[in-house]
N, C-alpha and C positions, 0 to 999 in steps of 0.2 A: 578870512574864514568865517563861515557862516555859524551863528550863536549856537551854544549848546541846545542837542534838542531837546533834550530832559528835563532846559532849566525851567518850562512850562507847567513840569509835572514833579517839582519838589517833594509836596504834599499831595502825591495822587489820589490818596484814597483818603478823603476828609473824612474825620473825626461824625461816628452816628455814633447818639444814644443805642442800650441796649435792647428796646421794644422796637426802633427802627431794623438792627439786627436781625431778631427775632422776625419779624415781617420777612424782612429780605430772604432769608436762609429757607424758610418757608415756601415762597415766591419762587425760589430757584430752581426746582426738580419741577413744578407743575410748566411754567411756563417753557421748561426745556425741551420736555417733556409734551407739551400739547397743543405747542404755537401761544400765539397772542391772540387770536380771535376762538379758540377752542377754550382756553383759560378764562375759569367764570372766578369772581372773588370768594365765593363761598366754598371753591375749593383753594383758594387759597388762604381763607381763612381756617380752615380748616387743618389746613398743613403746619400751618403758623403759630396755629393754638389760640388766636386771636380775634375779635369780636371784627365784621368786617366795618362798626363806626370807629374802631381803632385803627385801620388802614387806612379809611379814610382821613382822618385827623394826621395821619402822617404823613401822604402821600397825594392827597386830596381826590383820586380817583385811579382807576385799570391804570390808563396810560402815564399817567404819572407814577405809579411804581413801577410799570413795565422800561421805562425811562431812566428809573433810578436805579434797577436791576442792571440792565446791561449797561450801563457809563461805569456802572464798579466792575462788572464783571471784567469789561474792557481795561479797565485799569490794572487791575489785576492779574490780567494777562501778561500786558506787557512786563511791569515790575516781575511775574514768573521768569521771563525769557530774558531780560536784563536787568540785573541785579547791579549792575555798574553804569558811572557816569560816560566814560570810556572807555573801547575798545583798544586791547592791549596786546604782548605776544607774537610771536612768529606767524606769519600767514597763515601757511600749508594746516598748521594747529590750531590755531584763533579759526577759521574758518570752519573744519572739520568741527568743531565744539559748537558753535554760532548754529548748524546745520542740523546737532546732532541734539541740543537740547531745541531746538525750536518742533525738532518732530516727535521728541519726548514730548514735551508738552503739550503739543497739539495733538500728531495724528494716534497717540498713545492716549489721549485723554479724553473718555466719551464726554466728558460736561464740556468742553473745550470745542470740540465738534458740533454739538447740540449749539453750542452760543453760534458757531461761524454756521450753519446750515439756518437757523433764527434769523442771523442776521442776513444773510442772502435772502430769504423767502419775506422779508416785513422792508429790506429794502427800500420797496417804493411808497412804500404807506410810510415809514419812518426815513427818510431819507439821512437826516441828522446823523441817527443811530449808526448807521452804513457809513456815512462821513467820517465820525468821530472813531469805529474799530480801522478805517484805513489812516487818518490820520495820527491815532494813539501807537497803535503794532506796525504797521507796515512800514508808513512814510519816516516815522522818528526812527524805526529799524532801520530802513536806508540809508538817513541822513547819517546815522551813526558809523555803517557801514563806509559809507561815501568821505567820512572824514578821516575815517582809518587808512583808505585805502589813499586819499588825499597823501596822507602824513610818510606815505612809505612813496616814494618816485622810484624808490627800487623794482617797483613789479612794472612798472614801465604803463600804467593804465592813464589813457588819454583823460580818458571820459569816466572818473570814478563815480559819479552819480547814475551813472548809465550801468555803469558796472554792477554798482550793487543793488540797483535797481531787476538786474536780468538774475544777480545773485538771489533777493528773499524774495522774488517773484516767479521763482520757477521753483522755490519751495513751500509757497503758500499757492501753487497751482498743483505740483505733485501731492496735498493735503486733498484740497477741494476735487479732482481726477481720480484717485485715488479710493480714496473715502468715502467719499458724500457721492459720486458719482458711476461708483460699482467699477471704478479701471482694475481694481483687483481681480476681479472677476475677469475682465473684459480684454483689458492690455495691460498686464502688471508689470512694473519696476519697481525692483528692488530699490531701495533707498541709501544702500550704499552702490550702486553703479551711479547712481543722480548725485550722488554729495562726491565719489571720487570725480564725474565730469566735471560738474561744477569746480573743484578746485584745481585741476589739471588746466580748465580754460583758464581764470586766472594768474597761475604758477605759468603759463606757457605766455601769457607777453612778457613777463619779466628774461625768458628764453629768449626772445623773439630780438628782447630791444638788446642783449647782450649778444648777440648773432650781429644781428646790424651793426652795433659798436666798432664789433670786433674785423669789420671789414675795413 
């Protein structure tokens, strides 16, 4: 079985002083708010309350706290949406909660949205940043998913990386379609017919392989 994916992120959000704080907190509405090439430091010193030779001395320049801003924010995130080492509980319920707090947190959170629409648009200038939200939230959410789903041979899933792969990727696609992308407007779904499919696909191989058994 492949290592805990968490055990990377013990201490996800390391220990700042409280003027690095203060920067940060500051940093967070403007840069959300304006991109990273609209975001001047004098409005974020501003925001901050702080002299911008003080951001400097902690951050050493723009992209250095723009760096430090979203590797927390990222952290953050995920610790929002998983608060446990491992995935526990009944499917059909483990799932439906899995589904239903990740779109509370997200598609329910405009700072949440502003970080995932940031991070898609800075992308290719910061590639890392893009790396780091799919490797902290998505891919440690799979593997999570993926061991769970491992741990039950009752739902009959071949391919459980695959699976919960199709699982928190066609919920952080119903976010970004959705949301960022005006499908409310355009082609709306509701988010409980998507989270009842999603678990219906699921719950139906564990039918499937009891069907075949039973022949």
């Amino acid at each position: 079985m492949s290592k805990n994916p968490t055990s990377e992120i013990e201490n996800p959000l390391p220990a700042i002083n409280p003027k690095q704080e203060q920067i940060l907190q500051g940093a967070i509405r403007v840069f959300l708010k304006e991109g990273y090439a609209r975001t001047s430091m004098d409005r974020v010193s501003a925001s901050a309350g702080v002299s911008k030779q003080t951001i400097y001395s902690h951050f050493q320049d723009k992209e250095g706290l723009f760096k430090a801003l979203i590797e927390r924010l990222t952290l953050a995130c995920f610790q929002s949406i998983f608060c446990t080492e491992k995935l526990q509980g009944e499917p059909e319920i483990l799932l439906r909660q899995l589904a239903e707090i990740y779109l509370t947190k997200v598609a329910d959170n405009p700072d949440y949205l502003a970080l995932l629409r940031l991070i898609i648009t800075e992308s290719q200038n910061f590639p890392e940043l893009a790396k780091l939200y799919t490797q902290t939230v998505v891919q440690r959410s799979r593997q999570m998913l993926s061991q769970y789903f491992a741990s039950h041979p009752e739902l009959g899933i071949t391919d459980p990386e695959a699976m919960a792969q199709i699982f928190f990727g066609s919920l952080v696609s119903y976010v970004i379609l959705q949301d960022l992308l005006y499908g409310k407007e355009l082609m709306f779904l509701s988010r409980d017919r998507l989270v009842d499919s999603l678990i219906n696909m699921v719950i139906s191989q564990s039918l499937n392989t009891e069907i075949y058994l039973s022949r």
